[in-house]
Every structure is written in C-alpha cells, then in structure tokens.
LOSEKOL-823525 format. One line per field, with one value per residue (C-alpha): x, y, z. Coordinates in steps of 0.25 Angstrom, whole numbers. Each point is the difference from the previous one (the first is absolute). Layout:
px [X;...]
py [Y;...]
pz [Z;...]
This chain:
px [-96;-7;8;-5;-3;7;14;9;3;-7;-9;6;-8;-4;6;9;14;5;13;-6;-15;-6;-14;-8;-2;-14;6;13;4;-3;2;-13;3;15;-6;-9;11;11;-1;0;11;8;-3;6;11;9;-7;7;-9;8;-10;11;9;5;-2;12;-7;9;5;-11;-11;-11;-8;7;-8;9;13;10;-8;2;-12;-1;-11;-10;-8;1;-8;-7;-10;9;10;0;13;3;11;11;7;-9;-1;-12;2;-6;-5;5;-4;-3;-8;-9;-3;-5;-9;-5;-3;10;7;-4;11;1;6;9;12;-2;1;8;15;-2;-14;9;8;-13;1;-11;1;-7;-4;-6;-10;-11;-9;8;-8;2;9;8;11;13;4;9;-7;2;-14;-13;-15;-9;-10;8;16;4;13;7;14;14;-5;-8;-15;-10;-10;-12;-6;-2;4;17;0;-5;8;12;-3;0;13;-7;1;10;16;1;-12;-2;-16;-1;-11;-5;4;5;-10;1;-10;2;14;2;13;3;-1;7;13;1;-1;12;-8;4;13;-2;8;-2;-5;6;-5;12;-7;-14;0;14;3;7;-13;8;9;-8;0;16;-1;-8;8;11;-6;-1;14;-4;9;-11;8;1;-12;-8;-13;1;-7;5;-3;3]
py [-131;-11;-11;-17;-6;-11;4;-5;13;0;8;11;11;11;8;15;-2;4;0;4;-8;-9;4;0;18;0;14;-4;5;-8;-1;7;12;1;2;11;7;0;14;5;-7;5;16;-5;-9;10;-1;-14;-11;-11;-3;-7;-4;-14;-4;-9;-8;3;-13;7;-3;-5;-7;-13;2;10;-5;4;6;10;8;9;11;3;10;10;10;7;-12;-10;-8;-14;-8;-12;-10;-3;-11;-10;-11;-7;-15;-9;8;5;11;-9;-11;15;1;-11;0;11;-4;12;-11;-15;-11;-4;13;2;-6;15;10;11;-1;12;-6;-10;9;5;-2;-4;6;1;14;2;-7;10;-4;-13;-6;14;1;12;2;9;6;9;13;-5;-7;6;-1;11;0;-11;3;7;9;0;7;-2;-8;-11;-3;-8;-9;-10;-5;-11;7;2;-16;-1;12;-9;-12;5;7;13;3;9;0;-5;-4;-11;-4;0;-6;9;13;7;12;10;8;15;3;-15;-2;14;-6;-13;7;9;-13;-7;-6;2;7;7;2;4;-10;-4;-11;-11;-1;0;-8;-8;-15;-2;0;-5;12;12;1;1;11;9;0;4;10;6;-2;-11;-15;-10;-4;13;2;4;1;16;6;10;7;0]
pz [176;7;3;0;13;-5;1;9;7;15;2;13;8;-8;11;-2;2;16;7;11;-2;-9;3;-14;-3;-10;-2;-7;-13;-12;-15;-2;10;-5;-15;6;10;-12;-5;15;2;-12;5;14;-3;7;14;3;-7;-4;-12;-10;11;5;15;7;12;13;10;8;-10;9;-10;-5;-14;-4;6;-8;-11;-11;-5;-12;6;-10;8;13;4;11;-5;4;-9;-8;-4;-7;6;-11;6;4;-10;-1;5;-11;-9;-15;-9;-11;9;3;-14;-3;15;-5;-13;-7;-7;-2;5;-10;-7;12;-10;-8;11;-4;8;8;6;4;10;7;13;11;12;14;-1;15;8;-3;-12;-4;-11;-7;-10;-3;-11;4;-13;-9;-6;-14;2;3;2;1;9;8;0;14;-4;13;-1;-9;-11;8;-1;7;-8;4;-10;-9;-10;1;2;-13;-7;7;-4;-14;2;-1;15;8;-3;17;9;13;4;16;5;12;5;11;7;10;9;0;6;3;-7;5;14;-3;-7;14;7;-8;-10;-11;-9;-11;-15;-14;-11;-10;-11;5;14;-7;-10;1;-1;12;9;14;-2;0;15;2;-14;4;13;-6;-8;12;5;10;-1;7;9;7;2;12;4;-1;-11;-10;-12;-14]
C-alpha cells in the first residue's frame, strides 16, 4: 500500500541496510522478488537462509539506522534477503490517524474501530521504500494473489485491503504496519553477519508482535542466552 505524503514520518534514503556501507544496492531484495524467490527458498531452507529468522544488531553495527534493532527476516536467498524491523515505533504516527489518511475509515468513525485495531502498532520498518506500507501478520488472515506465507504461522501483506478487513474486525488475530523495509544485496547480509553485524535467533510472536516495543532488543538477546550488559562486539550465532 502506498502511503500519503502528508504524514508526519520523514522521508529517509531509500538506501539497503549496511554495517559495513550504506551505499544505495539497485539489486537489493524487495517485497516483489521475496514473493518470486519463496518456493526456492522453501526447497532450500536447510542451506543456512535465515528466511523466518530475527536479526539482533551487534555494538559493532556500522550503520546507526539499525542501532539496536530487531528485524523479523521475511526473505533470504541466493537472491538476497528483505526484513522488516519490529521495534522501531514510528514517532507521531497512529494506526487509526493511517486509516483515516488513507481514507479506509472517515474520522469520524474512528470512535467504532474494533479493540484489536486499536493495538496495531506503527513501526519504522527500514529506510528502504518508506512511504510503503506493509502489514506483519498472523496466518489466520489471507489474500490470494497478495498474502507472502513466510515461515511458522506469520504472513506478509501490502495492500489496502487488510486495513480495511482490520478496521472491520475481520482482520488477523495479531498484526503491526511498518512503513518501509529493510533490503540486502546478494550476500550482503552474509558479509555483514561475518563482520559483526548482526546476531541471529528464532522468532517467536512476542518479539513480533508484542506490546513492549523498547524491549524487544534485550528479548531476543536473551533468547540467545546473552544479558545486554555482557555484551561484546564479538558476534555469535544462534
């Protein structure tokens, strides 16, 4: 879904994510090439793709956009991979003020948004494609032609369409919106987890989809055994 230019997110650069760059890569992956490279990715889930995995930004992380950042990785493949941060809150801006800009629901019917609308969260998904919206979500709800299956339950949507199924309380048991994405060049975030880039765990749909935003970070750490305080600039893997 297209995004208003009226909202009060600023724009960033439509750059890929790098700890060791941040030169703009026209190659990265995108929504569009994760749809197309998903089947491959399910034959070769074995050969070490992270595809349904949540990246832990290392001390080391080059790139302050993604300091301290959680990302739930949507897609990874010889193509390259794509990712959505989950715990960047969005400054200033509310599920239901996005509803109305984008005319799903007028203003003045805000007052009968369902309660679980109410609990979507807006997030900064990545500084790739900002003005995009993309819905994070449970596998109860789904569109053909347009729902991304991804791994464990969790879907990918970006269309109009689930903001208005949510708005009528017809959408997915869980779900946040991220505005934006993250995106990496063939075997770019190869070369960044090498370099101490990143961390990596297993997802579950607390650290996706849970309340406490700000402490996503120090979870998924300690899925992984590590106390924050401890921790070094040397990576590790889950």
């Amino acid at each position: 879904m297209k995004l208003p230019r009226k909202t009060s997110m600023q724009d960033e650069d439509e750059a890929t994510s790098g700890a060791e760059s941040e030169t703009p890569r026209p190659q990265a992956m995108t929504p569009e090439k994760a749809a197309k490279s998903k089947p491959q990715q399910r034959k070769s889930g074995k050969r070490g793709y992270l595809d349904g995995q949540m990246l832990i930004a290392m001390p080391s992380m080059g790139d302050d956009r993604f300091a301290r950042s959680v990302i739930y990785v949507c897609a990874h493949s010889t193509e390259g991979a794509m990712g959505i941060v989950v715990n960047q809150p969005a400054a200033h801006i509310s599920f239901a003020d996005l509803l109305v800009q984008l005319e799903v629901v007028p203003a003045a019917e805000l007052i009968k948004l369902p309660r679980r609308a109410g609990g979507v969260k807006v997030l900064k998904g990545g500084p790739v494609d900002t003005q995009r919206g993309f819905v994070l979500h449970s596998s109860d709800f789904f569109i053909e032609n347009s729902t991304l299956p991804i791994d464990e339950g969790i879907c990918l949507t970006a269309t109009l369409d689930i903001l208005k199924a949510i708005a009528r309380g017809e959408g997915p048991q869980s779900a946040i919106l991220a505005l934006g994405y993250a995106g990496w060049a063939p075997g770019q975030l190869e070369n960044e987890i090498q370099h101490n880039g990143w961390l990596h765990c297993t997802a579950d749909a607390e650290l996706i989809f849970g309340q406490d935003t700000g402490g996503k970070y120090e979870q998924a750490l300690r899925k992984i055994g590590i106390a924050l305080g401890m921790l070094s600039s040397e990576a590790g893997h889950a």
